[in-house]
C-alpha positions in Angstrom: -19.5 -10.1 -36.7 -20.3 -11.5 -33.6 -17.9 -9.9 -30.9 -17.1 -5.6 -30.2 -14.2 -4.5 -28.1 -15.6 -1.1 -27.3 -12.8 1.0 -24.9 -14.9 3.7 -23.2 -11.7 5.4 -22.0 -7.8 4.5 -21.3 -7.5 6.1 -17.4 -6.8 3.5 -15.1 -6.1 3.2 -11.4 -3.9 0.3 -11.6 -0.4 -0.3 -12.4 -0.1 -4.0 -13.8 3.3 -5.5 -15.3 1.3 -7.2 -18.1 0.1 -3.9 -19.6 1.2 -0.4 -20.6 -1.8 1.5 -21.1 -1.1 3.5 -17.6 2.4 4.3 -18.3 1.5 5.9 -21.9 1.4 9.7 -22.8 -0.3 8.6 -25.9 -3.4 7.0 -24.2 -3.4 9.4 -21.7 -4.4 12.0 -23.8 -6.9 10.0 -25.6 -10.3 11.3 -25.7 -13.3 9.3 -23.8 -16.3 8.3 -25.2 -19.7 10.2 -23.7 -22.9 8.5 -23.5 -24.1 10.6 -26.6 -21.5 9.5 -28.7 -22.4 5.5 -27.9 -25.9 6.0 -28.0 -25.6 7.1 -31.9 -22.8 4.4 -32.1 -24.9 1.7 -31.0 -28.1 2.7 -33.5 -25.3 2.5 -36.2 -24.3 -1.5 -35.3 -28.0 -2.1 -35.4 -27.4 -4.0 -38.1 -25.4 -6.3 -37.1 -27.1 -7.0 -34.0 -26.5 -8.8 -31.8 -23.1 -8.5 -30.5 -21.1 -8.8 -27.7 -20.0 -5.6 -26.7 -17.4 -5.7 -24.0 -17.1 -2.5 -22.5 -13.5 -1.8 -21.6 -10.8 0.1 -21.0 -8.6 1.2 -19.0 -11.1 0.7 -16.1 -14.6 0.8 -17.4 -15.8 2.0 -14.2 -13.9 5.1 -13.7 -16.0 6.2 -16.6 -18.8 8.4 -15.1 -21.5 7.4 -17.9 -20.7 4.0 -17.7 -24.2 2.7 -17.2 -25.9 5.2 -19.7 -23.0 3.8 -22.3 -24.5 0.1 -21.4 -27.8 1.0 -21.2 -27.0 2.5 -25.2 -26.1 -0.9 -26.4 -28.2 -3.3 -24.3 -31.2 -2.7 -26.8 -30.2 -4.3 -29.5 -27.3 -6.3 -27.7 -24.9 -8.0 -25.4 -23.0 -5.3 -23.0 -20.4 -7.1 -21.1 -17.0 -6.1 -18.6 -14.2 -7.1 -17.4 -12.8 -4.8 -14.3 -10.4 -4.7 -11.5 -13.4 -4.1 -9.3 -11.5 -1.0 -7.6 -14.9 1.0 -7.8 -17.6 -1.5 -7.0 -20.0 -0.7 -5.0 -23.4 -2.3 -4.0 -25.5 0.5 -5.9 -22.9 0.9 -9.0 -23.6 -3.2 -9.4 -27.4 -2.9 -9.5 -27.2 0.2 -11.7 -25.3 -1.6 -14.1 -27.1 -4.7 -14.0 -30.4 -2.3 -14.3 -28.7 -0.6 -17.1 -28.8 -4.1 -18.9 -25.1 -5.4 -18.0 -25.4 -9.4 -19.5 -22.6 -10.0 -17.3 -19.4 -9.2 -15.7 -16.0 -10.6 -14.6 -13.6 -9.4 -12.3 -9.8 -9.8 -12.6 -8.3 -11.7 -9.5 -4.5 -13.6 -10.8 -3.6 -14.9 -7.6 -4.8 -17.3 -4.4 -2.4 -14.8 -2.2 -3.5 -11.3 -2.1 -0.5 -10.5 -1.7 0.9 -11.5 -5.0 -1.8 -10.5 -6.5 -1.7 -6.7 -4.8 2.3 -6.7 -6.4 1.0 -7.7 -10.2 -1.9 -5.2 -9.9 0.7 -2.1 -8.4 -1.9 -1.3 -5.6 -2.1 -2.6 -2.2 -5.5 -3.8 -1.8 -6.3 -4.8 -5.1 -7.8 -8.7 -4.5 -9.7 -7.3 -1.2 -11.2 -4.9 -3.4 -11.4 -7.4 -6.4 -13.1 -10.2 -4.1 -15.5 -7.6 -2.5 -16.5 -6.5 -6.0 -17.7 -10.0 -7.0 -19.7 -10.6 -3.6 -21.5 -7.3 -4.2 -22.2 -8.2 -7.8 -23.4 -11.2 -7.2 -25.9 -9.9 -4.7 -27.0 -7.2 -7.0 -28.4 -9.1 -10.0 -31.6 -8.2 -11.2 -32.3 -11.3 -14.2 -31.4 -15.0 -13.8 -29.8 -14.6 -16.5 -27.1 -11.7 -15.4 -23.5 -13.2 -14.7 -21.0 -12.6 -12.1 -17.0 -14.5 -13.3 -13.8 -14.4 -11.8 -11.1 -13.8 -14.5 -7.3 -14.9 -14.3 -4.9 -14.4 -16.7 -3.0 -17.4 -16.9 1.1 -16.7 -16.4 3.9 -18.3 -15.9 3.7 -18.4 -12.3 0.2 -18.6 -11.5 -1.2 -22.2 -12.4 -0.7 -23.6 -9.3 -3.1 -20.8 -7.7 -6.2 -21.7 -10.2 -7.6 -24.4 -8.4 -7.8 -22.5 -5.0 -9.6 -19.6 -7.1 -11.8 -22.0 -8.9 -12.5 -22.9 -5.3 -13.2 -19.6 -4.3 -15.4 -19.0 -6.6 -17.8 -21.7 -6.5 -17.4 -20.6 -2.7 -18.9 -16.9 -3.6 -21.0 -18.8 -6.0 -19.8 -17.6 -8.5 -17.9 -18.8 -11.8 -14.7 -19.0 -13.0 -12.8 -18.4 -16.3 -9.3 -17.9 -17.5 -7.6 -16.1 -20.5 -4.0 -14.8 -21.8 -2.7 -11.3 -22.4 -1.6 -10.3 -26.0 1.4 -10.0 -26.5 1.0 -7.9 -29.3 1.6 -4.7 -28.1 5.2 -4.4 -26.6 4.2 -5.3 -23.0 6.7 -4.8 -20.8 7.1 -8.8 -20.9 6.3 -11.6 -22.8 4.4 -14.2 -20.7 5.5 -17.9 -21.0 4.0 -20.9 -19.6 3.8 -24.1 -19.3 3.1 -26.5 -22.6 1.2 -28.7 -20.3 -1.1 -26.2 -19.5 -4.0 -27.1 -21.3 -3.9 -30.7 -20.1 -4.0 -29.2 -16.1 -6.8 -26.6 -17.2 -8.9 -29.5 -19.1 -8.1 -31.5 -15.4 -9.5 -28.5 -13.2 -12.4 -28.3 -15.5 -13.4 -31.8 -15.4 -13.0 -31.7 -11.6 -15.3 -28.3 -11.3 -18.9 -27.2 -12.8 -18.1 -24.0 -12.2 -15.2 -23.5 -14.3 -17.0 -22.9 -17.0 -14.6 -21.9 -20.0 -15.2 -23.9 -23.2 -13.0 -27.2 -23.4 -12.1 -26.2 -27.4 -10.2 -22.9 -25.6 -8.5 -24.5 -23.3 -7.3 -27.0 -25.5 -5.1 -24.6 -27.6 -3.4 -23.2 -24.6 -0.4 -25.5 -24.8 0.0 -24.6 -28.6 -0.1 -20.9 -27.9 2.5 -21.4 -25.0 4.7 -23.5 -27.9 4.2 -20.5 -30.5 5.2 -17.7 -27.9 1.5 -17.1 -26.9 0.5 -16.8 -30.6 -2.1 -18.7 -32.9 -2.4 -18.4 -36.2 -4.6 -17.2 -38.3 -6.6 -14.8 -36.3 -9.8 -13.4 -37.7 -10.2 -10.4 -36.0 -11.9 -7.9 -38.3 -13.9 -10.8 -39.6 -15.5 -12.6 -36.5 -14.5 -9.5 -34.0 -13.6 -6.0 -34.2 -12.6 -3.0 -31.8 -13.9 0.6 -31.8 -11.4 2.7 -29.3 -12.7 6.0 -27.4 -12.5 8.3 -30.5 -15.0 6.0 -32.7 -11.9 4.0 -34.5 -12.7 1.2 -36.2 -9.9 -1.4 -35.9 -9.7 -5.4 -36.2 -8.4 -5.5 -32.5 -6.9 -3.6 -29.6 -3.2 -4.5 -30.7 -3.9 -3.1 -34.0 -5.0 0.8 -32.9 -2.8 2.3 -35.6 -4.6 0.4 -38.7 -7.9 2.4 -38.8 -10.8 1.4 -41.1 -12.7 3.9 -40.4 -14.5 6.0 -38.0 -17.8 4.8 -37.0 -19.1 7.9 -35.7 -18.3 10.1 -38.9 -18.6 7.4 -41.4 -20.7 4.6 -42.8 -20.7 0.9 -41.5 -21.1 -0.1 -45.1 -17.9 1.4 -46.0 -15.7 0.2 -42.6 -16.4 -3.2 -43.1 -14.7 -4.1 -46.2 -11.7 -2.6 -44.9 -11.3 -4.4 -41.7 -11.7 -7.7 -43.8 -8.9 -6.0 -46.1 -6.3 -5.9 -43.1 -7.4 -8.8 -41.9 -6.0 -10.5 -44.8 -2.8 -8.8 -45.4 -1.6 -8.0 -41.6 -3.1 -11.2 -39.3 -0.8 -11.3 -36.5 -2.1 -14.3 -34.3 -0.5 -12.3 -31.4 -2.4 -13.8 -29.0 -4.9 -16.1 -27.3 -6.9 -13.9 -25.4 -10.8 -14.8 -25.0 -12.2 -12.2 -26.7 -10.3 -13.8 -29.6 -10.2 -17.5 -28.6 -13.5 -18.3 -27.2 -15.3 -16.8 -30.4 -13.0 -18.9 -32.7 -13.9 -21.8 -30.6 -17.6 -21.8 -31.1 -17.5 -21.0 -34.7 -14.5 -23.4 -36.0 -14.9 -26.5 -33.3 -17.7 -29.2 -32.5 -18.2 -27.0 -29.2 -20.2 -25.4 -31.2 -23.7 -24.1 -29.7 -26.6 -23.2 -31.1 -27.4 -21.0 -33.8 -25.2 -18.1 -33.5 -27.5 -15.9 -35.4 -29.9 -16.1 -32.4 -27.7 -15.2 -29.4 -29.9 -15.0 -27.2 -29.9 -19.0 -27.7 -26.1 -18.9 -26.8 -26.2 -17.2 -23.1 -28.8 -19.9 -22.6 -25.7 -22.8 -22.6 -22.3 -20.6 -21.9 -21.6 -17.3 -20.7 -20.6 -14.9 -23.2 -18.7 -11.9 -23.6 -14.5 -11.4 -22.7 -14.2 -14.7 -20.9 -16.4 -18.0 -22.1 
């Protein structure tokens, strides 16, 4: 295993059309995860540490243990996020980078804020989300920490990349890019262009600080020919997802195929399992980096490193939900 998908809670402040977690009673009602509950979870993954543990959501930060939940897991590994950066604030930046945050991105899908504002369902959002990344960026406390802007690539946003990439490197910061599963009966499948990847491997040519690896971006044109979908996926295998309540599943579109409970049962046991499912229900529903950027460094030449030594990794490419 190399890469967690831990959700923390399921409470967001957003509203965005690419996702449904806001509008559902079901993950409403969910149950969040207290900073007791992932210390003892963290001691459990000891040994397979160490992993990538993107802290997630909902909106990570509307957790109010957020940094005592990273601060669990960045002992023995990698605690990453991805937010809207609604909540930032200078001292919530250095507490989480303090806490042992490796690094965090913040969403931002469009050059005009406006567009970006009506994808998000809040007025405000890329002020917020641009501020967030200035104060993060000014709050690291190691080298090493990194500050990303994230866009989910869509059907109508590849002509604003370029001017974010630019952004960025203006903040200096940097910049990566992912897709959103389809997978889980969002309220719409997004399509896109099949010369995507050839544009994306263009823009990062052309900018140092685009930094996602060439191997991901190369399968983004067969994804947007297979409806956003590559197959096989080895989630359960490679990466895995625990959800608020200490379920063990191969990924976030796959919540209703438990293998287990990690807080009431063994790791020894869970395992197996999630291979199990992997094998008999592999969707390939997606693209996303959590899934893509993993598969890349494992399967492809971009390979770096020994993977058994992360700490080797973060030395040549960021880690965590974006690459």
């Amino acid at each position: 295993m190399v890469h967690l998908n831990l959700q923390v809670l399921y409470r967001c402040n957003f509203k965005c059309g690419i996702c449904d977690f806001w509008s559902s009673p079901d993950f409403a009602s969910r149950p969040e995860l207290t900073a007791a509950q992932a210390r003892f979870m963290a001691e459990k993954l000891r040994p397979l540490r160490p992993l990538i543990v993107s802290i997630g959501g909902g909106e990570p930060l509307l957790h109010p243990e957020v940094e005592e939940i990273t601060k669990a897991f960045s002992r023995d590994h990698f605690p990453v996020m991805i937010t809207n950066g609604w909540f930032m604030t200078p001292a919530k930046a250095r507490a989480l980078f303090e806490a042992g945050m490796h690094e965090v991105s913040v969403s931002v899908d469009y050059a005009d804020p406006a567009r970006h504002d009506a994808q998000r369902g809040i007025k405000g959002a890329w002020e917020r989300a641009v501020s967030a990344l200035k104060m993060l960026n000014e709050n690291r406390v190691k080298p090493s920490q990194r500050v990303h802007m994230i866009t989910v690539v869509m059907d109508d946003n590849l002509d604003d990349i370029e001017a974010l990439i630019k952004l960025s490197a203006e903040m200096g910061i940097t910049y990566l890019v992912t897709l959103y599963s389809t997978g889980r009966g969002r309220r719409e499948s997004r399509k896109f262009s099949p010369e995507v990847s050839a544009r994306l491997l263009e823009l990062k040519k052309k900018y140092r600080n685009f930094v996602a690896l060439r191997g991901y971006l190369g399968r983004f044109s067969e994804a947007a020919a297979a409806g956003n979908s590559i197959h096989p996926c080895y989630a359960g295998i490679n990466l895995f997802n625990i959800d608020s309540a200490g379920n063990v599943t191969r990924c976030i579109d796959s919540l209703d195929t438990t293998a287990g409970n990690i807080l009431t049962g063994r790791l020894e046991s869970i395992l197996p399992r999630l291979r199990e499912f992997t094998g008999k229900e592999s969707c390939g529903g997606c693209w996303t980096s959590c899934r893509g950027a993993i598969e890349t460094l494992l399967y492809s030449s971009e390979r770096v490193g020994n993977l058994v030594d992360m700490r080797a990794l973060t030395r040549d490419v960021p880690i965590g939900s974006g690459f």
